[in-house]
C-alpha positions as CSV (number, residue, x, y, z in Angstrom):
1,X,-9.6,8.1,-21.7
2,X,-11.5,7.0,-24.3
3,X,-14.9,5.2,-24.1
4,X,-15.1,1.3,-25.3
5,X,-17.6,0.5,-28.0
6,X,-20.6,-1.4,-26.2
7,X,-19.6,-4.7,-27.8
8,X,-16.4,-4.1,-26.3
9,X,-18.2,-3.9,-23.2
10,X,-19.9,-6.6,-23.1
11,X,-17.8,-8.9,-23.5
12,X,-14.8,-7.2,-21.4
13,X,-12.7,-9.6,-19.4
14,X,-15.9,-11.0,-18.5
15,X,-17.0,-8.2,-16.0
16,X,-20.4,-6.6,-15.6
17,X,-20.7,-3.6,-17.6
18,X,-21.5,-1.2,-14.3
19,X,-18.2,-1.9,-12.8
20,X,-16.0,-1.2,-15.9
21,X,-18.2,2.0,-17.0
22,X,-18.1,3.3,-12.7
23,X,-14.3,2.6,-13.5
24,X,-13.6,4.4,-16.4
25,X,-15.6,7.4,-14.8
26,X,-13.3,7.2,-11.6
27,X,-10.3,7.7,-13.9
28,X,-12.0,10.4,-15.4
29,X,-13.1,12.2,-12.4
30,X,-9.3,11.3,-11.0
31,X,-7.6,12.9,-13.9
32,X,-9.5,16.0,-13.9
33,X,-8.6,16.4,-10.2
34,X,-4.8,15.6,-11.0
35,X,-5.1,12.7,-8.9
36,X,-1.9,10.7,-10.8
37,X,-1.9,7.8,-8.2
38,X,-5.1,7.0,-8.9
39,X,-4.8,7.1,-12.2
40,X,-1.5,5.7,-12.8
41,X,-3.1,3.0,-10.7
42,X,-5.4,2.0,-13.2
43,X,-3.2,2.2,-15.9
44,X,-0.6,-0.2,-14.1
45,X,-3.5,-2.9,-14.3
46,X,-3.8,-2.2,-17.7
47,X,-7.6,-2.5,-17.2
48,X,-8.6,-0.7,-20.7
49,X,-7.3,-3.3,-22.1
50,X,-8.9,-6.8,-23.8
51,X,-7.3,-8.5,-20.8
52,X,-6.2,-6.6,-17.9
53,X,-3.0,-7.6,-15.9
54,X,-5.5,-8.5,-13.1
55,X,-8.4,-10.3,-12.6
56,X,-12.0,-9.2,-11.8
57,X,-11.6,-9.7,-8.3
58,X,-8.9,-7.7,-8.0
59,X,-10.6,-5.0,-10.4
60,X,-13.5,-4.9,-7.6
61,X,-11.1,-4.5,-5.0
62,X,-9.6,-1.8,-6.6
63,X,-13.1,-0.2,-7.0
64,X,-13.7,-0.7,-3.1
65,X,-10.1,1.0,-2.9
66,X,-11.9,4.5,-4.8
67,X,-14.7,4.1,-2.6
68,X,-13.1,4.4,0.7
69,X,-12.8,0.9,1.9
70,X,-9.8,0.8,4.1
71,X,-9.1,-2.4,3.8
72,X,-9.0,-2.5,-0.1
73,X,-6.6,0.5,0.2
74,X,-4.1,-1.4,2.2
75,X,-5.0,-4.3,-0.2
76,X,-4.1,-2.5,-3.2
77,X,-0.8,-0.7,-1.3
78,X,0.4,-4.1,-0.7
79,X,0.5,-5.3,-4.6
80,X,2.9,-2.6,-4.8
81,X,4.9,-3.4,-2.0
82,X,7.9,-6.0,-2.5
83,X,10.7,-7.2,-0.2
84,X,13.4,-9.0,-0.5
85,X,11.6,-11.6,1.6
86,X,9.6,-12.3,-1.9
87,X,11.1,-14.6,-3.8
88,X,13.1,-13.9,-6.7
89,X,10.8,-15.3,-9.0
90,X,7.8,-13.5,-7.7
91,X,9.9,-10.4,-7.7
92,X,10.9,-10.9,-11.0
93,X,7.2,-11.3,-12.8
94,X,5.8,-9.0,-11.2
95,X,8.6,-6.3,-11.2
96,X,6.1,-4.1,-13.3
97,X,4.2,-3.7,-9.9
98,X,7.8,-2.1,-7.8
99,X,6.1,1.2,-7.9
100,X,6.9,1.7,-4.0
101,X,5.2,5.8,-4.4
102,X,2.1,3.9,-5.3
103,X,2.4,1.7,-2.6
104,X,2.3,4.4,0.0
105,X,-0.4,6.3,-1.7
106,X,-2.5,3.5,-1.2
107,X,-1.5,2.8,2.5
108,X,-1.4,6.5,3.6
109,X,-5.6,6.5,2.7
110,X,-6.0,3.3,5.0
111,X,-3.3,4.6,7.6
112,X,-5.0,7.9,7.9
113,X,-8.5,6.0,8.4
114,X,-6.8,4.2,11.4
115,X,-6.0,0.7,9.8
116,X,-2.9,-0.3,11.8
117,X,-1.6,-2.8,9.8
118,X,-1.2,-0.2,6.8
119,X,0.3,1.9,9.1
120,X,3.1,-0.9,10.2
121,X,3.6,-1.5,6.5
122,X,4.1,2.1,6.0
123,X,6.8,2.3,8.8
124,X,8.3,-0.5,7.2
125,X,8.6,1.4,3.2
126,X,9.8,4.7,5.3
127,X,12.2,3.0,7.7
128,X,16.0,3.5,6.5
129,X,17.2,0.1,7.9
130,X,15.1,-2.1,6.1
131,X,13.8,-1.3,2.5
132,X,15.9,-0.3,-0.5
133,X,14.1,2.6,-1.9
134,X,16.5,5.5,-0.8
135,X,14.3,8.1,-2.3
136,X,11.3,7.4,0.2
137,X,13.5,6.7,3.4
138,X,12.1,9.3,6.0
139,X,12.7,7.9,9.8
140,X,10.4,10.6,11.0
141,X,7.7,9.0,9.6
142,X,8.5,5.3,9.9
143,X,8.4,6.4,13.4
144,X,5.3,8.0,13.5
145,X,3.4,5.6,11.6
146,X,4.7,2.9,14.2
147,X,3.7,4.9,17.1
148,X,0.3,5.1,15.4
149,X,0.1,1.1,15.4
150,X,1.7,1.0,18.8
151,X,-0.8,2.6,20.5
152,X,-3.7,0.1,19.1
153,X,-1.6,-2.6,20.4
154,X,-0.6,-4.4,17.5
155,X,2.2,-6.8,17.3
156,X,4.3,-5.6,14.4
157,X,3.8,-1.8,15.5
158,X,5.2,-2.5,19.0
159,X,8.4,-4.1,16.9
160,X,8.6,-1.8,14.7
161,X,8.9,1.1,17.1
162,X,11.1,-1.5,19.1
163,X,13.1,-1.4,15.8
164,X,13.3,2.5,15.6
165,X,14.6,2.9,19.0
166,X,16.9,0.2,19.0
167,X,18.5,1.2,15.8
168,X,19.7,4.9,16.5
169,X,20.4,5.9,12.8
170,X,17.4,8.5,12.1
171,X,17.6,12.0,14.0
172,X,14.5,11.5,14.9
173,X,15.0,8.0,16.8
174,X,16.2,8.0,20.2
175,X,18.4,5.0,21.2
176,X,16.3,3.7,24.0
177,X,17.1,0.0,24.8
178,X,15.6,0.0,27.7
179,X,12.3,1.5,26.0
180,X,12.9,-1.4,22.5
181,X,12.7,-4.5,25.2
182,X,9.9,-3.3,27.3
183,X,7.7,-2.9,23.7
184,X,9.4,-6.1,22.8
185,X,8.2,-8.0,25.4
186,X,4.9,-6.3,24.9
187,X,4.6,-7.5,22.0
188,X,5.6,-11.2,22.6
189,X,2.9,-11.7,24.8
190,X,0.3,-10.7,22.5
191,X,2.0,-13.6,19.6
C-alpha cells in the first residue's frame, strides 16, 4: 500500500484525513499479519481510490468493524451476504460484493463476541438446505451457530435449529420432530 499525496488527502471522498490515514495503517498492520480478509476487505470497497465503491458512512463502519465493534462486524458480514430473497437487480449490481468467505469472516468476529443475530446468519451461510455456496456448506456448524442463538432466545435461532432438526440431511442433525415444533412454538410466541 502506497501512501496518498496530502492533496490527495484532503480532498478524498470528502473524509477527514484521520480516518483515511487510521485506515490505510489498518491495512498495513493487516497485511503484515497475513490477515487477507481484512485486507481483501478494503480492497473490495475500493477505498484507495478517488471514489470508493462506498460511502463515508460505511467507510466508518468498516473502521468500527477493525476496532472490535460487534455490531459493525455483522454489519460489514451482511454486505457480503446475498440470497435469493434479494432481488435480481440488487443481486445483479452488487454481484462484486458475493464474496460469501468474507461474509463469514466478518460474522464469525461478532458470533464469537456473542452477537446472536450474526450467529443465526452464520447458520444460515453454513446450512446445506438453504444457500448455494456448496464449498462453505458445513451442517455441523450451521447447527452449532443456531444452538448458540437458541440459547439467547432469539427468534430466528430457535427456527433455525427448528430447521436443522426437522430437515435430517447433515450427519450431524438428528431428525427430531418432536424437538423442531416445541422450538417452533417457542419461537412464535416471542414474534
Amino acid at each position: 500500500m502506497t501512501a496518498m499525496s496530502d492533496a490527495t488527502n484532503e480532498k478524498y471522498c470528502g473524509m477527514p484525513f484521520d480516518l483515511h490515514g487510521d485506515l490505510e495503517d489498518a491495512y498495513d498492520k493487516a497485511e503484515r499479519e497475513g490477515r487477507t480478509e481484512v485486507t481483501e476487505t478494503l480492497d473490495t470497497f475500493g477505498i484507495w481510490q478517488e471514489r470508493p465503491k462506498c460511502n463515508e458512512a460505511f467507510l466508518h463502519k468498516i473502521w468500527r468493524a477493525l476496532q472490535g465493534d460487534v455490531e459493525a462486524q455483522a454489519d460489514v458480514g451482511h454486505a457480503f451476504y446475498w440470497t435469493d430473497h434479494d432481488p435480481e437487480e440488487t443481486r445483479e449490481e452488487y454481484k462484486w460484493l458475493d464474496k460469501p468467505e468474507l461474509a463469514i469472516y466478518w460474522y464469525e468476529l461478532a458470533a464469537e463476541a456473542g452477537l446472536g443475530d450474526a450467529q443465526v446468519d452464520l447458520g444460515c451461510l453454513y446450512c446445506p438446505d438453504l444457500l448455494p455456496y456448496s464449498d462453505l456448506v458445513n451442517g455441523r456448524f450451521a447447527r452449532h451457530w443456531w444452538e448458540q442463538a437458541a440459547e439467547q432466545k432469539l427468534p430466528n435461532g430457535l427456527l433455525g435449529l427448528a430447521h436443522c432438526l426437522r430437515c435430517g440431511k447433515c450427519s450431524c442433525c438428528s431428525h427430531d420432530v418432536a424437538r423442531a415444533e416445541s422450538l417452533e412454538a417457542e419461537a412464535a410466541t416471542m414474534q
